[in-house]
Backbone as CSV, one residue per row, in Angstrom:
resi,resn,N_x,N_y,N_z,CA_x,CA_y,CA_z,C_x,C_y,C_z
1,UNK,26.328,-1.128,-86.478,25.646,-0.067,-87.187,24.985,0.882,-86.193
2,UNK,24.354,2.240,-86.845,24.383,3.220,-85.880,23.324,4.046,-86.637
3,UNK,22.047,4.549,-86.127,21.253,5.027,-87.258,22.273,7.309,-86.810
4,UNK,22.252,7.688,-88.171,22.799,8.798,-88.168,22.327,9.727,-88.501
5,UNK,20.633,9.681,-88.257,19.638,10.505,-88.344,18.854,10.064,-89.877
6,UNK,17.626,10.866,-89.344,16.386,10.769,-90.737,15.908,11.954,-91.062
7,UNK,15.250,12.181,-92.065,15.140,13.113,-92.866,13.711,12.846,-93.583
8,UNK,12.508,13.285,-93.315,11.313,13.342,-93.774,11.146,14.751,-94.960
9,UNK,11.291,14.762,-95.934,11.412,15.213,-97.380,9.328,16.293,-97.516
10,UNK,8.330,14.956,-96.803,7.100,15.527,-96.890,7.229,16.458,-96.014
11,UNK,7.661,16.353,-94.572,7.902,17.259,-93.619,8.641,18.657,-94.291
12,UNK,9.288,18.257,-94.587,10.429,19.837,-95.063,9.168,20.748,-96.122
13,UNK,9.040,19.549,-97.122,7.884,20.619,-97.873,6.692,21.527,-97.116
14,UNK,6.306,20.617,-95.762,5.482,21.382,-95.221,5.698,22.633,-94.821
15,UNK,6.973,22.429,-94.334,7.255,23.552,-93.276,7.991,24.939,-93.904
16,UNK,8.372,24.594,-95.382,9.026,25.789,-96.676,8.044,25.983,-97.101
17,UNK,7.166,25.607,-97.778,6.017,25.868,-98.479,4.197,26.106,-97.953
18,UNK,3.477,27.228,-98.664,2.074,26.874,-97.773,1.214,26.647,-98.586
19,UNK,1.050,25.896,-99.015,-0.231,25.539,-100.335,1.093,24.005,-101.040
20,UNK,0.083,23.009,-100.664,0.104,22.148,-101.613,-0.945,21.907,-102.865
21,UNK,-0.523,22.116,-103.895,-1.600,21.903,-104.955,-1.904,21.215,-105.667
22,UNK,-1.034,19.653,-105.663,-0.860,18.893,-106.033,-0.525,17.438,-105.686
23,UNK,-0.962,16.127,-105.517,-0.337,15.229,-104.604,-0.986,13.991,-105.536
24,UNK,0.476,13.223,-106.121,0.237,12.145,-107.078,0.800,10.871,-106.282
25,UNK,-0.248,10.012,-106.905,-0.048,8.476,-106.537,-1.197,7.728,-106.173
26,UNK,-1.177,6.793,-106.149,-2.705,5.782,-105.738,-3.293,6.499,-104.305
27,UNK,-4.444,6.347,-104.534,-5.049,7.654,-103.527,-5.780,6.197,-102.403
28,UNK,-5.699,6.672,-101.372,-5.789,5.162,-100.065,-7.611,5.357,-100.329
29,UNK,-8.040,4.615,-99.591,-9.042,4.467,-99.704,-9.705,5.401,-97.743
30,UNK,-10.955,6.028,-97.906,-11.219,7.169,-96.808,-10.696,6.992,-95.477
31,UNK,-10.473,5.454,-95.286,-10.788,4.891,-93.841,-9.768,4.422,-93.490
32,UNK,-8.445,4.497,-94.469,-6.731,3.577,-94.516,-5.647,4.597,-93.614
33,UNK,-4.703,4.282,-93.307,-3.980,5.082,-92.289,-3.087,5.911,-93.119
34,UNK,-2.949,5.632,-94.295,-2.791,6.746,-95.708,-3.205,8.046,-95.506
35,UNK,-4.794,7.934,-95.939,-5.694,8.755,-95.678,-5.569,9.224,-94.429
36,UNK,-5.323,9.160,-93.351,-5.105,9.878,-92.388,-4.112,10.605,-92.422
37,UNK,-2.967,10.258,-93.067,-1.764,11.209,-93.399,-1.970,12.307,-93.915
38,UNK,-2.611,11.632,-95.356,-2.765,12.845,-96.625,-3.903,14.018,-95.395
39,UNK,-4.762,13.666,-94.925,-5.599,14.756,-94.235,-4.184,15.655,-93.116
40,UNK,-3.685,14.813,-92.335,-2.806,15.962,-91.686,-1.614,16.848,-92.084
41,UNK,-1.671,16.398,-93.042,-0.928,17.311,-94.088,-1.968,18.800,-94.515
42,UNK,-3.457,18.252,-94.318,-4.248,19.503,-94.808,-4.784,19.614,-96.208
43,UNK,-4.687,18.334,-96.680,-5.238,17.834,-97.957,-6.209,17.251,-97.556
44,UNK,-7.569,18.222,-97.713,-8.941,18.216,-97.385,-9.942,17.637,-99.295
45,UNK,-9.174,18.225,-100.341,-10.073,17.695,-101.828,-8.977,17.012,-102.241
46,UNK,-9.668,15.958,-102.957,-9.002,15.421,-104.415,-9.984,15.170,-105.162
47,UNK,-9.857,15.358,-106.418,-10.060,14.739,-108.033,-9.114,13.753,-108.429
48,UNK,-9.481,12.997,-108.739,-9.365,11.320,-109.513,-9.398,11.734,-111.118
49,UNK,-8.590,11.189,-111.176,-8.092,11.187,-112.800,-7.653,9.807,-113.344
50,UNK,-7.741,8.941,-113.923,-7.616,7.944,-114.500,-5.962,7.574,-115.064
51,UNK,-5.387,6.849,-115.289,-3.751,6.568,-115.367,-4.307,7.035,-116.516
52,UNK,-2.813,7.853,-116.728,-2.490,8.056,-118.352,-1.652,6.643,-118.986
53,UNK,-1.394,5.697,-118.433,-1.406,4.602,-119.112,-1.867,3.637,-118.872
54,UNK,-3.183,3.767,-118.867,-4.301,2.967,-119.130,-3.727,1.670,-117.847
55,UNK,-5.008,0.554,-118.041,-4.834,-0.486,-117.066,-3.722,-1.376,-116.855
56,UNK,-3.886,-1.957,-115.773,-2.589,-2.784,-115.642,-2.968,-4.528,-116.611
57,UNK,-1.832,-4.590,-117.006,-1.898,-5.717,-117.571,-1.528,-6.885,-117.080
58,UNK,-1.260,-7.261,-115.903,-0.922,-8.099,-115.127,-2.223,-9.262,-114.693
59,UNK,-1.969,-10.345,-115.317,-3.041,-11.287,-114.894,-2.364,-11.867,-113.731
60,UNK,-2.693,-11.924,-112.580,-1.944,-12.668,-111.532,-2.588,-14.215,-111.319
61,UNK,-1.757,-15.071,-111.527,-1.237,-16.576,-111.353,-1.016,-16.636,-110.312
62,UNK,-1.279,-17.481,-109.008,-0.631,-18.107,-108.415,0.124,-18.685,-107.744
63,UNK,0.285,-19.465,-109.105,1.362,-20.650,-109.442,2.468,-19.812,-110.101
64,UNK,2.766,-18.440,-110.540,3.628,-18.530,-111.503,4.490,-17.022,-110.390
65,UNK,3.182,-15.869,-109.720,3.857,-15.004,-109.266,3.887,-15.036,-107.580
66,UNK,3.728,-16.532,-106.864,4.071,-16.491,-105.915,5.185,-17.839,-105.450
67,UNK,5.801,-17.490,-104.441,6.975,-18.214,-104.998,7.294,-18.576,-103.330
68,UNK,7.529,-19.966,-102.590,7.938,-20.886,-101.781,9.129,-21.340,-101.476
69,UNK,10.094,-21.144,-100.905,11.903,-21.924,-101.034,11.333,-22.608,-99.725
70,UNK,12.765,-23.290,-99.738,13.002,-24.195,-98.354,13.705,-23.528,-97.578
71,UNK,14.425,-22.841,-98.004,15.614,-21.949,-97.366,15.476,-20.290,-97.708
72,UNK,15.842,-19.552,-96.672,16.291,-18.722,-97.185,17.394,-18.337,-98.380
73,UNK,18.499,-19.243,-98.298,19.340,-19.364,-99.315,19.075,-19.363,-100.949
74,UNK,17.934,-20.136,-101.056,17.452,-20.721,-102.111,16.550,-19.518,-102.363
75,UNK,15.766,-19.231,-101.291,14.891,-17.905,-101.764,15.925,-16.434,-102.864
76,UNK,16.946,-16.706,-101.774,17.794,-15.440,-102.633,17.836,-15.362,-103.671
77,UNK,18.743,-16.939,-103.888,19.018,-16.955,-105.221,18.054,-16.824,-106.127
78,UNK,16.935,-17.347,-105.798,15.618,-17.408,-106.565,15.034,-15.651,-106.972
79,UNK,14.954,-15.164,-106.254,14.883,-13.790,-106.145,15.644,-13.361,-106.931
80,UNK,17.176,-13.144,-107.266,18.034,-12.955,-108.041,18.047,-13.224,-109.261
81,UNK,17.442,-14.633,-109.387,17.414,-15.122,-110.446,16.738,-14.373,-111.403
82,UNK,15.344,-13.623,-110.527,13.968,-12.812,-111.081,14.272,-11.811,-111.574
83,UNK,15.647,-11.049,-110.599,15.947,-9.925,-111.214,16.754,-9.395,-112.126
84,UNK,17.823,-10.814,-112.213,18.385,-10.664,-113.564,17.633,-10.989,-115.119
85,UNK,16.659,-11.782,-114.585,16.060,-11.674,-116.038,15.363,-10.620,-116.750
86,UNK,14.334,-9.667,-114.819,13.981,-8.973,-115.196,14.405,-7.575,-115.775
87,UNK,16.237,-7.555,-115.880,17.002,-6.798,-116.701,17.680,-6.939,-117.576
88,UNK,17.720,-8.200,-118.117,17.797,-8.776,-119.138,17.357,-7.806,-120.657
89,UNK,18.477,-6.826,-121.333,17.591,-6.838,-122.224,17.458,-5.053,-122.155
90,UNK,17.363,-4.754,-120.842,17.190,-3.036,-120.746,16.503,-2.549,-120.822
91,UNK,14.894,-3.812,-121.407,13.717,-2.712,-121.117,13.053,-2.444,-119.876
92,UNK,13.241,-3.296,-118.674,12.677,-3.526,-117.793,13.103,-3.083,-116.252
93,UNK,12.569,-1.882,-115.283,13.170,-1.854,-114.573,12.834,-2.567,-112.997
94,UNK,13.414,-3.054,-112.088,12.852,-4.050,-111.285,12.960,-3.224,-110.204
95,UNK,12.139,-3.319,-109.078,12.246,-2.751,-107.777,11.968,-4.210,-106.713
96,UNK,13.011,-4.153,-105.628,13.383,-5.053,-104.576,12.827,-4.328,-103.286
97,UNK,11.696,-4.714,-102.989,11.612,-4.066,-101.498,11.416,-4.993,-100.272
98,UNK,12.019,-4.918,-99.147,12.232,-5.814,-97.860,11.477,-4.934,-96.798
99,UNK,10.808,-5.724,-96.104,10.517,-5.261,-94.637,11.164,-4.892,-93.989
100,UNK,10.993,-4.131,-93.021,12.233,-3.613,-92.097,11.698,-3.911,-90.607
């Protein structure tokens, strides 16, 4: 494999556009290396607005949402296992993310 270049999407907006007026998503907290981004970008204010769908409903377990194999092998499948159920059905959409 061979990397065949990258492409920073925030960058391009910077450099076409001069006024950002808008910037959505969980906002880092003052002192996070987030927050250091969002500032060199030149995003000096925000206002906080509350989810328009309300709180998360997720009671976290444990025992139920953390999960141990012996193997990598077994992890996969196990993993797999999560995500076919969690599409099971069509209401549900799952996101898989790996370290790099």
């Amino acid at each position: 494999q061979f990397k065949l270049g990258q492409y920073s999407y925030t960058h391009l907006a910077m450099e076409e556009f001069k006024l950002i007026v808008g910037v959505s998503g969980t906002l880092p907290k003052a002192d996070s290396a987030e927050a250091k981004v969002v500032r060199e970008f030149g995003i000096v204010s925000q206002t906080v607005m509350p989810s328009m769908y309300g709180g998360s409903n997720l009671v976290f377990k444990k025992a139920v949402h953390v999960n141990a194999e012996e193997t990598g092998n077994v992890h996969f499948a196990k993993l797999m296992q999560e995500v076919k159920e969690g599409l099971q059905g069509g209401k549900r959409s799952v996101l898989v993310l790996f370290e790099t």
